[in-house]
VEXDREN-2710 file (C-alpha; in Angstrom, 1 decimal):
% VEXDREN-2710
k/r/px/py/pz
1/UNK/105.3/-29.6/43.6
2/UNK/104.1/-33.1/44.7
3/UNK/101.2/-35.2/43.2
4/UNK/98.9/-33.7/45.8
5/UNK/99.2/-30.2/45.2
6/UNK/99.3/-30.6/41.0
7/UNK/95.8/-32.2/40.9
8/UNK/94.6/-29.7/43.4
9/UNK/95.8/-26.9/41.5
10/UNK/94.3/-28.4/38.5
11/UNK/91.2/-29.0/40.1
12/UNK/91.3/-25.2/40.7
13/UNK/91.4/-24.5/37.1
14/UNK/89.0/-26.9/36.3
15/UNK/86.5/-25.6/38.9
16/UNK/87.1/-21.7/37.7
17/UNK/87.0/-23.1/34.1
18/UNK/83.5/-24.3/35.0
19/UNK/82.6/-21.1/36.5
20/UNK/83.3/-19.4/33.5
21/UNK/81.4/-21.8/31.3
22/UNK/78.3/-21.1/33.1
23/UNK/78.6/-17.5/33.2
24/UNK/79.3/-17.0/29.4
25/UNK/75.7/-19.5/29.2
26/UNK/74.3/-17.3/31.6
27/UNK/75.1/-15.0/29.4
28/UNK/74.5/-16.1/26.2
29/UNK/71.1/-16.7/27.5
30/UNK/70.5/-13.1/28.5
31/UNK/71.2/-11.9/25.6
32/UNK/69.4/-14.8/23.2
33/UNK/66.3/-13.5/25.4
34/UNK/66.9/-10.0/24.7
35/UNK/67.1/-10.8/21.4
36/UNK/63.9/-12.5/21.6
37/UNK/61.9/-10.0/23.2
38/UNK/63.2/-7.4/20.4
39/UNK/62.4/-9.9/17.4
40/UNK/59.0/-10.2/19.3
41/UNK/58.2/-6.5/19.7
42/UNK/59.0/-5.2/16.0
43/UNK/57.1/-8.2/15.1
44/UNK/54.3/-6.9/17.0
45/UNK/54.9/-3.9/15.7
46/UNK/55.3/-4.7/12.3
47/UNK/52.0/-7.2/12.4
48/UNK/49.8/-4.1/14.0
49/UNK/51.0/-1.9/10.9
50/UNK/50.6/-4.4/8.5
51/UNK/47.0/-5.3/9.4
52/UNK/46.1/-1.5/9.7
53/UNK/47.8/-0.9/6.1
54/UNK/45.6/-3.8/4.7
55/UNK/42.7/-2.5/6.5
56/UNK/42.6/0.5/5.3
57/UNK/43.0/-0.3/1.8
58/UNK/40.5/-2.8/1.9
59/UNK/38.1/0.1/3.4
60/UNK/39.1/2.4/0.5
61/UNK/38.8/-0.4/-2.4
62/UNK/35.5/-1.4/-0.7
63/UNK/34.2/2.4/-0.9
64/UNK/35.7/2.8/-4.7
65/UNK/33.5/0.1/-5.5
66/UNK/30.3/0.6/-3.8
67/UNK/31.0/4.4/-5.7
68/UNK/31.4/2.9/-9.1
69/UNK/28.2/0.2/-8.5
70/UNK/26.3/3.4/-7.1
71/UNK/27.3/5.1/-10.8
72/UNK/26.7/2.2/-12.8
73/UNK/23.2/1.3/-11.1
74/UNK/22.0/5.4/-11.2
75/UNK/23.3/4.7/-14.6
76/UNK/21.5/2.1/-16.1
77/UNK/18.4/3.3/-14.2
78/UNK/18.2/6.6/-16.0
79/UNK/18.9/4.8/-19.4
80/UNK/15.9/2.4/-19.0
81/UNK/13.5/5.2/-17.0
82/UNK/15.0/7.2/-20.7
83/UNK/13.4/4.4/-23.1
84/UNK/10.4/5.5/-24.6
85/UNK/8.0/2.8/-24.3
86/UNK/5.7/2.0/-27.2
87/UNK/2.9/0.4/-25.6
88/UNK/0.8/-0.1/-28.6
89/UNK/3.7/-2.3/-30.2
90/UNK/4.1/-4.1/-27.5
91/UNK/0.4/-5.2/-27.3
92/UNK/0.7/-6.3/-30.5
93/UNK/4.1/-8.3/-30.6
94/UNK/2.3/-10.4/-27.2
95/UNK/-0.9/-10.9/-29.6
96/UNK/1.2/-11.9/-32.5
97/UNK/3.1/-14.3/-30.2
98/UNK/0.0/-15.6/-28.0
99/UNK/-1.9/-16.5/-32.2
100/UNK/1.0/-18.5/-33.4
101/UNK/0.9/-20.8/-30.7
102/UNK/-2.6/-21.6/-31.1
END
């Protein structure tokens, strides 16, 4: 084999090496996008489940404690409606309080 026909057959290799090179990026590429599109999805996926999760416990805590404010205000409005009010004494704790600061 002369000069000439060693540099072209190298060339040859070189040129199919090449080829190769850019069809394993090609390909790595592909599949790095594919990839991508996957992460993406259950990440979508995940985020839509997540926030619906939250919501609804927030929803459900929210309600447990407009319940339990309901209860306490019913609560404390029966207990002071329940007083008995002694008007009489009353009248005269304001009078008592109305001469000493004259």
């Amino acid at each position: 084999m002369d000069n000439d026909e060693v540099l072209g057959h190298l060339l040859k290799i070189e040129s199919e090496a090449a080829a190769l090179v850019n069809d394993a990026q090609a390909e790595a590429d592909k599949r790095v996008l594919e990839a991508e599109k996957q992460n993406h999805a259950a990440y979508e996926e995940r985020y839509h489940t997540e926030g619906e999760r939250l919501e609804n416990e927030f929803q459900a805590l929210k309600e447990k404690i407009r319940r339990q404010y309901q209860t306490e205000l019913e609560s404390y409005s029966n207990k002071i409606t329940s007083l008995h009010v002694d008007a009489n004494r009353f009248s005269a704790l304001l009078d008592r309080f109305v001469t000493e600061e004259a």
